[in-house]
N, C-alpha and C positions, 0 to 999 in steps of 0.2 A: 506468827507464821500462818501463812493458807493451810486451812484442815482439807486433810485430803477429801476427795469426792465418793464420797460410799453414805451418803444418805442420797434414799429414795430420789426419782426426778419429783419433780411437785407439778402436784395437781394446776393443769395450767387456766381452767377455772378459778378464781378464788374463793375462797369459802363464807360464807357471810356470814355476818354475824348476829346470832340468833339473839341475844341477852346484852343489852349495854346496861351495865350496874352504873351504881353510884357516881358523881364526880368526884373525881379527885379534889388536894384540895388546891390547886391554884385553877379547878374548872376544866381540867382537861379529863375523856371519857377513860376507864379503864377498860383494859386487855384481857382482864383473866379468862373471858369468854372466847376469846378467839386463838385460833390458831396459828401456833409457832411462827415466828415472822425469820426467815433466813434470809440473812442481809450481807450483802458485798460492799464495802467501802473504801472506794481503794485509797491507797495515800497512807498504808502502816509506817512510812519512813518520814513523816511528817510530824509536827508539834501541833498542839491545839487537846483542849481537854478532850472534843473525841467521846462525847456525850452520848451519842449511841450505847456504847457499852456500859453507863451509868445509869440507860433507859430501861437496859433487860436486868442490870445488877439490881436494880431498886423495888423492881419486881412492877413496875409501871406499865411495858407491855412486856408479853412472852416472846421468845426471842434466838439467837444467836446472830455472832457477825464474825464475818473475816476481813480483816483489813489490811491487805497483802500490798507489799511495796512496788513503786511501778514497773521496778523490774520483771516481778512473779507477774503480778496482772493481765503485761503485756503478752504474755505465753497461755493465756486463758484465753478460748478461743468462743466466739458468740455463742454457739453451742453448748460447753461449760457453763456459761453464766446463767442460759436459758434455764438449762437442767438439775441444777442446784440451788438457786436465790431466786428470791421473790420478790426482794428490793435493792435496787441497784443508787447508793449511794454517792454523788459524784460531788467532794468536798470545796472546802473554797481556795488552796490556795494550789490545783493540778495542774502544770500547763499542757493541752492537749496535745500535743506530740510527744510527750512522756507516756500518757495516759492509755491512747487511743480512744479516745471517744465520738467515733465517727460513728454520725450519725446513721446512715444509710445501712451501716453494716454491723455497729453496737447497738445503739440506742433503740434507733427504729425497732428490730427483731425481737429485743428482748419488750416492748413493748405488744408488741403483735402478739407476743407468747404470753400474754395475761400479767406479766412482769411490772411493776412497778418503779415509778424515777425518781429520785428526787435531787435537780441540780440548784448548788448553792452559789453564788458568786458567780455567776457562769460568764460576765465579762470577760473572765480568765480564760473561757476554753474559746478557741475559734468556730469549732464544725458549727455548731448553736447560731452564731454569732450571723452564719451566711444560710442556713438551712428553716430556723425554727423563729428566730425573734432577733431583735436588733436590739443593742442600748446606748446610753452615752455615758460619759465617765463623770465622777461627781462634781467637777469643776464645768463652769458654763460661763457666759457673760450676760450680765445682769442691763437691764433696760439703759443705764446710767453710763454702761462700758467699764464697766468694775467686773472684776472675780466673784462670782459669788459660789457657795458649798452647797450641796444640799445638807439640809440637816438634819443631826442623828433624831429631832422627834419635833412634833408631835407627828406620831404615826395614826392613818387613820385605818382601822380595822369594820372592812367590810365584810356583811354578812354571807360566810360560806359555811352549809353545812358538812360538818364534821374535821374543817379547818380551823377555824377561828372560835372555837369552844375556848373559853377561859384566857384569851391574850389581848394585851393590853397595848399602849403604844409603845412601852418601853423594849428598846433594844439596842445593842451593843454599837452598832453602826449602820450606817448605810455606805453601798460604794459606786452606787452609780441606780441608774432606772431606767425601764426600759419604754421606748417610741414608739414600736409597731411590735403586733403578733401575730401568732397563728391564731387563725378566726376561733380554731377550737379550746382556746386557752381563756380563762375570764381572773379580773383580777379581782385581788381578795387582800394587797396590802397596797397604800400609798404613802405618800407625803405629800407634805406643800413647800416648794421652793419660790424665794423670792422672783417676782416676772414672769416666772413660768406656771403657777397656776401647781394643781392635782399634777403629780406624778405618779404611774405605777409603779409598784417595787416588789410585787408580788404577784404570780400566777400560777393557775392550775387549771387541768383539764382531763378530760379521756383522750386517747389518740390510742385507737384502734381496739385492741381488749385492755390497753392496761393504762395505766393513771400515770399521769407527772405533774409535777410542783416543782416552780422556779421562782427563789425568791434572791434580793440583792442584797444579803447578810447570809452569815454561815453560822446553823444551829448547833452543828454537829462538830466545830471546832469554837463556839464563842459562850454554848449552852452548860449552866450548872445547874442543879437541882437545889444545891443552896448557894448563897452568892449573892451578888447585888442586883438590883429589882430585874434591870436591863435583862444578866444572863438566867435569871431562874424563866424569865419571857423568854426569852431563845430555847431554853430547854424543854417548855412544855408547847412552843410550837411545833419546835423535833419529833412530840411526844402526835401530836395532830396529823403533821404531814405522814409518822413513817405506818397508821392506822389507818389513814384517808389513802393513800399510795396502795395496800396491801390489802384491801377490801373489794376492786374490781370483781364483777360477779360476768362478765361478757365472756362469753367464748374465743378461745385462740383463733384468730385468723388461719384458715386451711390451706393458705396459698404460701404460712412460710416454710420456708426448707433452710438446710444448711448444706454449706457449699462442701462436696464430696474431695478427700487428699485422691490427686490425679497424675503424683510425681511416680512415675517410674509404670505407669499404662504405656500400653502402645497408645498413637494420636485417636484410631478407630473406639478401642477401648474407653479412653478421655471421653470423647464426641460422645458414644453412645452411656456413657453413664451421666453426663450431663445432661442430655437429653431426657436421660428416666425420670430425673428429679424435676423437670418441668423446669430446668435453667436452658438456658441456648449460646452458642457460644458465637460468638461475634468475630471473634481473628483468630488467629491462629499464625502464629510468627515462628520461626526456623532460627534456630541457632548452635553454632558450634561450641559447646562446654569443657568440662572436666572428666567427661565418660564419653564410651566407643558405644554405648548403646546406641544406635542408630532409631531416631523414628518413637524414640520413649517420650513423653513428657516429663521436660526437666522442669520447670516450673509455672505458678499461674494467678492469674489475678480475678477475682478476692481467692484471700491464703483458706486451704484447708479450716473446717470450721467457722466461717463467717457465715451471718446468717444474709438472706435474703427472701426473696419471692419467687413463685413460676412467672417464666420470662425473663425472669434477671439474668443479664448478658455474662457470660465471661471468658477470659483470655487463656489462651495456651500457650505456652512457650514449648516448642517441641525441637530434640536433638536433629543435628543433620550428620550424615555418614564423614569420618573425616575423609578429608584432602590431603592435605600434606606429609611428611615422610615424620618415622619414630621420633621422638627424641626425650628427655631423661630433666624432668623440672630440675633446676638448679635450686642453692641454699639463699633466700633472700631478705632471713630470718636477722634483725637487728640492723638492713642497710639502713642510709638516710633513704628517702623517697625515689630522689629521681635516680642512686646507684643502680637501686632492684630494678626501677623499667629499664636501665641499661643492661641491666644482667639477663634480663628475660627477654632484650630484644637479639642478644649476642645466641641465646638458645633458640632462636624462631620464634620465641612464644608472644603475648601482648598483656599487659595486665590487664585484669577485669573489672570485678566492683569493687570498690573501698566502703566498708566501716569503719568509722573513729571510734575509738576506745579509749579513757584513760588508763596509764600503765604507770606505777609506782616506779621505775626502773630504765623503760625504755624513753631516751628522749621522745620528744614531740617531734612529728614528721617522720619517725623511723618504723619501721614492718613489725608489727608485734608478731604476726603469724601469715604464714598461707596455707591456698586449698587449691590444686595436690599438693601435699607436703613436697620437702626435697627428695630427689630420689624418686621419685613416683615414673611412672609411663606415661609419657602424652605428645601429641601431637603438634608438628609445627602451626603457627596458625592458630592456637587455639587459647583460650584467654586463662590467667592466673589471678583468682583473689585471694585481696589483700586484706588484713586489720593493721590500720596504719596509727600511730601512738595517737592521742593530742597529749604527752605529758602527767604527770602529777591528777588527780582526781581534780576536776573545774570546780568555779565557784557556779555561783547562780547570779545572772545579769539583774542588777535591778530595775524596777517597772518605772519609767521616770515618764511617760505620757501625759500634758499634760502640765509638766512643772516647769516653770522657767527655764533658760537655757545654763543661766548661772547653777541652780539648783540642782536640772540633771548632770552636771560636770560633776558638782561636785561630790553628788551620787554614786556617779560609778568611781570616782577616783576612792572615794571611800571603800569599795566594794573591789576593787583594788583592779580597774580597769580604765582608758582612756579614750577620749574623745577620738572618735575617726573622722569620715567625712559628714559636713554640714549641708543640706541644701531647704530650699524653700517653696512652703507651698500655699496660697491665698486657702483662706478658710474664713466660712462665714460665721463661723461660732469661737474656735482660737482663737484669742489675739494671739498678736505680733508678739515674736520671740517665744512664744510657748512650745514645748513639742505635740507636735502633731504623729508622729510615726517616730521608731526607732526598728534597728538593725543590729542585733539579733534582738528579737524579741524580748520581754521581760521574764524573768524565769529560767531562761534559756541557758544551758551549763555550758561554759565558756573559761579557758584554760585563762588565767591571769597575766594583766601584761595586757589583752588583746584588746580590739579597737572596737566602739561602739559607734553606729551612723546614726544621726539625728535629721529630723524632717522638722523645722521650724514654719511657723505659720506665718505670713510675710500678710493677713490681714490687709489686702487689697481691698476685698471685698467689705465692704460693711454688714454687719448682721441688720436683716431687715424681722421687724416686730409687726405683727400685725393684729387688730384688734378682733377678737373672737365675736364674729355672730351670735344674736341671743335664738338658740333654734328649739330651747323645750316646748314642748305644747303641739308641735308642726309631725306633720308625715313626715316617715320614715324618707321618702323619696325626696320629700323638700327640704330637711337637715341636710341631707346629706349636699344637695344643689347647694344649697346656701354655703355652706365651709368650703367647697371646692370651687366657688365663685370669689371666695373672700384670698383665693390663694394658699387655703390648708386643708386638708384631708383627714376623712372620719373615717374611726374604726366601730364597727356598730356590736353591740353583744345587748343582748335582750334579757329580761328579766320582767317576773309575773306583776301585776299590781291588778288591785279590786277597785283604783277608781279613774284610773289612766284607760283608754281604749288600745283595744291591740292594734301595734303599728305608729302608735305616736311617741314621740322622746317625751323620757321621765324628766332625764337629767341630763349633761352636760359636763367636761372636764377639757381645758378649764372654761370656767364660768363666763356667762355675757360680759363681754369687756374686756376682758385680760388680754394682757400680751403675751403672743405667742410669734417664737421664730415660723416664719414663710415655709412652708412646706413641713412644718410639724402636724402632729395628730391632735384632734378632738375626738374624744372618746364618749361615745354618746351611749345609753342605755334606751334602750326599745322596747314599750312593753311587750309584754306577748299575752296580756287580756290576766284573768283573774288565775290561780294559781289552782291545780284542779284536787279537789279533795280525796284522798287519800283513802286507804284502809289494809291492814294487812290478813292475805288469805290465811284464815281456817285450815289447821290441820286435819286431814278428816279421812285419810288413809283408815281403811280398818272397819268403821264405822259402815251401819247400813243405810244403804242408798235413801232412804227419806229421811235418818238423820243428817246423812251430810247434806244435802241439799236445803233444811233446816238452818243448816251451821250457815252455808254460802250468803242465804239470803237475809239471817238477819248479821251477816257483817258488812251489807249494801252492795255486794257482790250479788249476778247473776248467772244460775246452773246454766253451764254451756254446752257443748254432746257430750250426750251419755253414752257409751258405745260397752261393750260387754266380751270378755273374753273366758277363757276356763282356765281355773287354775288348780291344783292341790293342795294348796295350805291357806287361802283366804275361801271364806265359807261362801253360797252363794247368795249372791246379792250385798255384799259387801264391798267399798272400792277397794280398789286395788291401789291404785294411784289417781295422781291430780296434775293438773298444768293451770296455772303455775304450782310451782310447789309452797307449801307451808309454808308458815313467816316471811313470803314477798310483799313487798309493800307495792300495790298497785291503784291507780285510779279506780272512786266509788264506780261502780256499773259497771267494771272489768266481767267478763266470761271464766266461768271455772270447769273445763273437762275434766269430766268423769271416766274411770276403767273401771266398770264392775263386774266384779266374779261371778260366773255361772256355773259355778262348781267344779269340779274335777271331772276332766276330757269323758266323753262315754266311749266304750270300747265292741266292737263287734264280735257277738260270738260266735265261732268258727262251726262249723256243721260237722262234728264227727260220727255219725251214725254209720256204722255198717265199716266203719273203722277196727284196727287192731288196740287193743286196751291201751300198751304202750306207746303206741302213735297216737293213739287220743290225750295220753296226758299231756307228752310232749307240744303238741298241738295246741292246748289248753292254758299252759303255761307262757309257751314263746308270748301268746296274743293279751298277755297280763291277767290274766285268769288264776283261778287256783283250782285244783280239783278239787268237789264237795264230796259226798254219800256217794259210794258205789257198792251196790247191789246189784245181786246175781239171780237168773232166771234160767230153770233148769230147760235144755234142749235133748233131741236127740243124736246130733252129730255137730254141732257147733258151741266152738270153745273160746272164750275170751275175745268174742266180737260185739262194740258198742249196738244194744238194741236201740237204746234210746235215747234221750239227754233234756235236762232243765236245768238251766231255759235253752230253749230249743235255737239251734243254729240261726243266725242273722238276726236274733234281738241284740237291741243296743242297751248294754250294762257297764255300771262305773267297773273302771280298774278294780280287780284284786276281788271281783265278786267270787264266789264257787259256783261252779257247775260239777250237778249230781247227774250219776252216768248207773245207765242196766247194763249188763254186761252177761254175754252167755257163758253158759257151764254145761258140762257135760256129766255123769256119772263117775266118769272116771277121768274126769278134767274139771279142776279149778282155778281160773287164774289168776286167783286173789292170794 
């Protein structure tokens, strides 16, 4: 079950990490030094060991998770997730219309918010598939016009710090590899498939303050701690990604907001809270509902809690005054489908939106419910929704993309559904008769009996091979001319080297020669010159000013402004603080700002001479003073009036100094 929300929001910085101990022993860094990792995974009504929870059980990193079924999930709104998790887990077998894993409105924001991702399988989800990266499924056709697989190994593990600590090539499967990415993503796992050269199968990056890893195996349903070689390496990549994910040290983006609930505002009220939030609204559409509230906001697009940016557009739906005369919703509770719009159109009314539901009870096609109930007040004209059955609980369509057309028939019939309609569509990498697309998708819960559409590949086309350019050693600007001359297209990601020049390619995937499909990617690495040496800053808060600037300079760091403020509890000439702060790891020769103490604020003392004793103390006091020595000097007619005072009015003394005050008396007046 989802633990309810009553811990703290989290710090949307993340916290770094001061101390990495020891290795573990399959090489992966330990946890104990950092802090609590709170994780969302969704997909708790799913199978799969589910290895996260093995990760905080084992004492490997510190931890908790919730892994709420997509039902709960979907009622958690981007704001929830922002506010309570730090890693957002998206497993391998979710299909995204279950899920919700739109990009623009999930993923992105919780990213903005210092949030980390980490998606598995992500072939599965679509929003990814059209937003962030592309990939192809593990079937292809090989130079020869044969099926070839990618296969499950050898994997080659490229060097990513804090990723790739202790894994091996062994792992459980592969299900496909991805072609194009976001420039900001670098890859860190591969294969080799027959024909096609280096595959990526693995990536990760920053996007915006918070980190994502996307790899084509699922750690977190394939990953054991003990187990065969394969899953103990899925597990302690698990162990990699969900440490590398949750370590982002960048600040939240200031420009997200979450989208304000605007149902039951007047329109003016909508508009102008919209507005506040630095969103703006784009339309504003008029419709007649289930209420006489005229002029309110009945609904709106993105839902209450979605996150976004200032400037993000959004929609109104707003009531209009009704028209039509009274009239009294009728019962349309268990008809078949089309009796109730008879029944509702013999009342004036119209039906409205339909949700499907599975119902243990009410056929399929019949009204499980409406909204106004029966009995209710409402208006001619005006619309009634429906939850209309699909039947019994559905199965789930199987993912038949890909397989023969023999194969997927026999899939779904297995899976206890039938072939609908067939058509065809020329593909340069399908053969003939493979499926290319299906209808409903795979995954998709689909009442049994029903019909599945198939798109077969009718291979008109010939897959055309092309021979990869040798472009290492060349500018950046002439690899790139060279592969998009040759007919294929470079993806560039750079990386440091001590004896490459910056600007020229290292490497190449795949290699001089290889055949590569026409309009696929060569993935070239670019140096970016020697790799710059390092040092981490000196703690040096506390300490006085010529030792810390001692400390800065012999850790090859250089003292940068010194500037000075007053304080009360740092002595003076002591810092007070530093930028960057302690334990950062920054380039030799980086600037280290100083704040040093000038002691505690000086205070002005107030002129009380010629004052009354009690207005002088008071006086004395308000201005952070304390009253010292008062002594009395005898007069002839003046009583309890300040003669004099030390230190004298307009010297500047720290807080809480005394001032000693002469005070007159009289004979027969004391005012002490």
């Amino acid at each position: 079950m989802l633990n309810s929300f009553s811990r703290a929001p989290k710090a949307h910085a993340k916290i770094v990490v001061l101390l990495m101990l020891a290795l573990l022993t399959f090489g992966v860094l330990s946890s104990s030094v950092m802090a609590e990792i709170r994780v969302l995974a969704t997909g708790g009504d799913l199978s799969g060991p589910q290895a996260t929870e093995e990760v905080f059980a084992n004492g490997a990193l510190a931890g908790t998770i919730d892994r709420p079924g997509w039902t709960v999930y979907r009622e958690l709104t981007t704001e929830d997730i922002v506010n309570n998790y730090d890693v957002l887990i998206i497993p391998f077998n979710t299909a995204d219309w279950q899920f919700d894993f739109d990009w623009n409105t999930r993923v992105l924001p919780f990213l903005a918010s210092g949030g980390g991702v980490i998606w598995e399988a992500p072939m599965t989800t679509g929003y990814a598939g059209t937003t962030l990266f592309e990939q192809r499924g593990d079937r292809y056709v090989c130079p020869d016009g044969t099926i070839c697989f990618i296969p499950d190994s050898p994997l080659n593990v490229l060097a990513a710090p804090g990723l790739s600590d202790g894994i091996t090539s062994d792992f459980t499967f592969t299900t496909g590899y991805f072609s194009s990415w976001d420039p900001r993503l670098t890859p860190f796992l591969q294969v080799n498939a027959l024909g096609l050269g280096t595959l990526t199968y693995g990536l990760y990056g920053q996007i915006n303050a918070g980190r994502i890893v996307l790899t084509q195996n699922a750690q977190d349903n394939g990953g054991l701690s003990t187990g065969t070689p394969a899953q103990v390496n899925a597990y302690n990549l698990l162990i990699n990604k969900l440490q590398w994910v949750s370590s982002s040290t960048q600040a939240p983006d200031p420009n997200l907001r979450f989208v304000p609930k605007l149902g039951g505002m007047t329109e003016a009220q909508a508009v102008a809270a919209v507005q506040g939030l630095g969103f703006v609204v784009d339309n504003i559409y008029y419709t007649i509902s289930n209420t006489d509230i005229s002029g309110n906001v009945v609904s709106q697009n993105p839902q209450p809690g979605a996150g976004g940016f200032v400037g993000g557009a959004i929609t109104l739906i707003v009531e209009s005054p009704p028209t039509g005369p009274a009239t009294i919703v009728p019962n349309i509770t268990y008809m078949a489908s089309a009796d109730a719009e008879a029944t509702l159109a013999a009342a004036g009314l119209n039906r409205g939106s339909t949700v499907w539901s599975s119902h243990p009870s009410v056929p399929a096609g019949s009204i499980i419910s409406h909204n106004p109930v029966a009995g209710q007040s409402s208006y001619q004209g005006w619309s009634i929704d429906v939850a209309e059955s699909t039947g019994p609980n559905p199965g789930s369509v199987p993912y038949v993309i890909h397989h023969t057309q023999a194969d997927a028939v026999t899939a779904l019939n297995t899976a206890g559904y039938v072939l609908g309609n067939v058509s065809y569509q020329s593909h340069n990498v399908v053969p003939a008769g493979y499926v290319v697309s299906q209808n409903p998708w795979g995954d998709s819960p689909l009442a049994a009996g029903s019909a599945v559409d198939l798109v077969l590949s009718s291979a008109t086309a010939d897959p055309v091979f092309i021979a990869v350019p040798d472009v290492v050693g060349q500018s950046q600007a002439n690899a790139v001319a060279a592969i998009s001359n040759a007919g294929l297209n470079a993806a560039v990601s750079t990386a440091n080297s001590d004896t490459v020049a910056a600007g020229i390619v290292i490497s190449q995937t795949p290699g001089s020669g290889a055949e590569a499909l026409a309009g696929s990617y060569v993935q070239l690495v670019v140096s970016a010159g020697p790799a710059p040496q390092t040092a981490f800053v000196p703690s040096v808060a506390g300490l006085t000013q010529s030792a810390a600037e001692s400390a800065i300079v012999n850790a090859g760091l250089v003292v940068g402004a010194v500037t000075s403020t007053n304080s009360n509890t740092v002595p003076a000439g002591n810092v007070i603080s530093q930028t960057p702060a302690g334990g950062t790891e920054v380039n030799l020769g980086t600037q280290v700002d100083l704040v040093i103490s000038s002691g505690p604020a000086l205070v002005v003392v107030p002129n009380v001479v010629g004052r009354t004793y009690a207005n002088a103390r008071t006086t004395i006091t308000s201005a952070g003073l304390t009253v010292g020595t008062v002594s009395t000097v005898l007069t002839a007619n003046s009583c309890g009036i300040v003669r004099s005072q030390n230190p004298g009015g307009g010297s500047n003394v720290q807080a809480g100094t005394a001032v000693n005050l002469v005070v007159t008396r009289t004979r027969r007046c004391n005012p002490l």
